[in-house]
N, C-alpha and C positions, 0 to 999 in steps of 0.2 A: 607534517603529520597528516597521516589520513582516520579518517573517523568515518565511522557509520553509527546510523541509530535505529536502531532494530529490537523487536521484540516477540510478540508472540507468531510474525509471518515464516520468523525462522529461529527456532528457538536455538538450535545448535548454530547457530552462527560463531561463537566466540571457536568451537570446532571447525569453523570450516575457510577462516580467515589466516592469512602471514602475519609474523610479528609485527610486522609495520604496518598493521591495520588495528587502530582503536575501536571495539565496539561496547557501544555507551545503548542506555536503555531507551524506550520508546521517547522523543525529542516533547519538551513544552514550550511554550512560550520562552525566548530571551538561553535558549540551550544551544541554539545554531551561533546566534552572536557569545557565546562563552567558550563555543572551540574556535573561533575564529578569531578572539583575543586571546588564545591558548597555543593559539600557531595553527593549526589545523590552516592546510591547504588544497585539501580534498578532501570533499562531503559528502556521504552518502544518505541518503532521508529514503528510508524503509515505511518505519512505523513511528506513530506517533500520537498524545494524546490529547483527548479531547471533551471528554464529559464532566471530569472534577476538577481541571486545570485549565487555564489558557491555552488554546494549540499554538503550535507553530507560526511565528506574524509573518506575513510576505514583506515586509519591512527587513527583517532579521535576514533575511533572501536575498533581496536586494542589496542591504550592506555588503554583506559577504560576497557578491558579485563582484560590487562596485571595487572592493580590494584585492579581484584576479584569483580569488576559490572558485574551483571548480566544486559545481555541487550537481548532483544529477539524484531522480525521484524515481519509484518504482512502486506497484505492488499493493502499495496501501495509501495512509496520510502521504509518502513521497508521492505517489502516480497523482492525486490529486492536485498538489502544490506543484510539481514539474510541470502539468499541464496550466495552471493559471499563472506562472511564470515563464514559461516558455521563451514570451516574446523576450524577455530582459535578459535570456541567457543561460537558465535552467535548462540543466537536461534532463532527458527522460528515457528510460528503457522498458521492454516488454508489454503485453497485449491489454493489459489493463491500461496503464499511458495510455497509450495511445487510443485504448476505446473512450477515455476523458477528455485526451487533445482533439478528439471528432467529434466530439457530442455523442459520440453513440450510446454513452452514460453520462446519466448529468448527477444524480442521487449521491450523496455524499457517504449516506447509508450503507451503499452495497459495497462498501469494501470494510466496514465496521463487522465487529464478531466480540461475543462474550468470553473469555478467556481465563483461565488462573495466575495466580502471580507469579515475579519471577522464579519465586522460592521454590514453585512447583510447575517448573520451564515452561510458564505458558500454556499449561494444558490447553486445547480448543475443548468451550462446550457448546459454540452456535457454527450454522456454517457459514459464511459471509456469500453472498449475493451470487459476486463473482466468480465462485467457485460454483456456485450451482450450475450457474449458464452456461459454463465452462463444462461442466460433467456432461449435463441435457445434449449439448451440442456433440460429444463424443459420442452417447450412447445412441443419439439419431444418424448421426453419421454411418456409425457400425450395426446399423439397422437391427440395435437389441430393444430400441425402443421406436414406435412412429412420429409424425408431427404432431398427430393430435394429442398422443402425450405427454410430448415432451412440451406442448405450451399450454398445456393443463396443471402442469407440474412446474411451470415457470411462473403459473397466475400465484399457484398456491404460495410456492416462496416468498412470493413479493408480498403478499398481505400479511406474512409474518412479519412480527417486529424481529430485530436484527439477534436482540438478547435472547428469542424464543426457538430461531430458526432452524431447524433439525432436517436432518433427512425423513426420519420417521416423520416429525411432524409435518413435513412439506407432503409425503405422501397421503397421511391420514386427512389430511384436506385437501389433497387435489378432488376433480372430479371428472373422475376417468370411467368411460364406458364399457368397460370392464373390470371390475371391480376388483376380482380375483386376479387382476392381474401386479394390484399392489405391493402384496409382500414379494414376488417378483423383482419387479422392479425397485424396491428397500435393499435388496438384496445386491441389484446391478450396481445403486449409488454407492449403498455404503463398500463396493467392494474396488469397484475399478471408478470411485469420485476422481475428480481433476485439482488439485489444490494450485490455480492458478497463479495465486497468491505466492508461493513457494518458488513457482517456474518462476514468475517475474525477479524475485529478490535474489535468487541466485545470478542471474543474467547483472543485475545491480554489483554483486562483488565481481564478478569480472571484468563488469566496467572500473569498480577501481581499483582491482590488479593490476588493469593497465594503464591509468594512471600516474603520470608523473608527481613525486611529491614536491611540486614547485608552485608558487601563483604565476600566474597566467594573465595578464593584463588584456581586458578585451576592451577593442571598439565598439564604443555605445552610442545609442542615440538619443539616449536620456540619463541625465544625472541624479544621484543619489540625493536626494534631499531634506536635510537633518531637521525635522522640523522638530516644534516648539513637545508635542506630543512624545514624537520621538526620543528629545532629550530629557524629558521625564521621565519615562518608562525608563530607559537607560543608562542614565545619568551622562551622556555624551558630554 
């Protein structure tokens, strides 16, 4: 069985997977170890939560390693958790990864965003970090914006909280030396924005398109270890 957990990074996911691909809602705590006592032998970790719920335990990661799933992270909660499991055998795809696996983001923050329920697919109503830096970086590239810009408008973002963060509002608080050049530039983000976030997770179903639906027994250099913790929380 393969499974992915996914939610508001890609809403139409359940449209864009094979039938031999389960896709399950943003992952909590003890969700990774319930497909992996479900058969699940390829795991996908997209999205996942974390404000009114336990997240995801790198424990529940490590089980599922230790018994030959292959699991690989991307995009959001996965790009963070592929990168702090790496060493034990998590994988990890696209540019957010890998800006976690290098330290070049450490904020746990910039990949969080305000969202609607599944009932109403997710809507996005904040824009997450990642995606800003990601637009900033196009639109400097494609010289529609400069540097001093584009890192007036990266200050701004940041000191928004993640539930507040807008494109309007990222503009109406930069502090740009031309002023009139604002609605402007509202106009560049919200039209050709970069949804990183998106780029990354699709790159994640590819990886488990190609995916064998088998476990995988890997050589380790450390063993899983069932502590007393461990088998409380899950009855082990």
């Amino acid at each position: 069985m393969k499974v992915v957990f996914v939610g508001p990074t890609l809403p139409d996911a359940p449209d864009l997977v094979s039938e031999d691909i389960t896709v399950r809602a943003p992952a909590r705590q003890g969700d990774i170890l319930e497909a992996v006592r479900q058969g699940a032998n390829v795991i996908g970790l997209i999205d996942g939560n974390f404000e009114h719920v336990a997240p995801v335990w790198h424990k529940e990661i490590l089980h599922a390693l230790s018994q030959g799933v292959k699991i690989c992270g991307a995009a959001s909660m996965g790009a963070l958790r592929a990168a702090e499991c790496s060493f034990y055998g998590m994988e990890g795809v696209g540019s957010i990864y890998r800006q976690y696996e290098r330290s070049e983001i450490l904020d746990d923050a910039d990949v969080a965003q305000l969202h609607a329920p599944r009932e109403m697919r997710y809507f996005s109503i904040s824009v997450p970090m990642v995606n800003v830096v990601a637009t900033l970086k196009k639109l400097n590239a494609e010289k529609l914006i400069n540097a001093e810009e584009a890192e007036a408008l990266k200050e701004a973002a940041r000191s928004i909280f993640f539930k507040e963060r807008t494109y309007r509002a990222t503009t109406d608080r930069a502090v740009l030396t031309d002023k009139g050049r604002k609605a402007e530039i509202l106009d560049l983000l919200l039209t050709l924005g970069v949804n990183q976030k998106r780029l990354d997770a699709l790159q994640l179903l590819q990886w488990l398109a190609a995916m064998q639906d088998i476990r995988t027994p890997i050589t380790t250099t450390w063993l899983f270890n069932s502590t007393n913790m461990w088998k409380a929380a899950f009855d082990n």
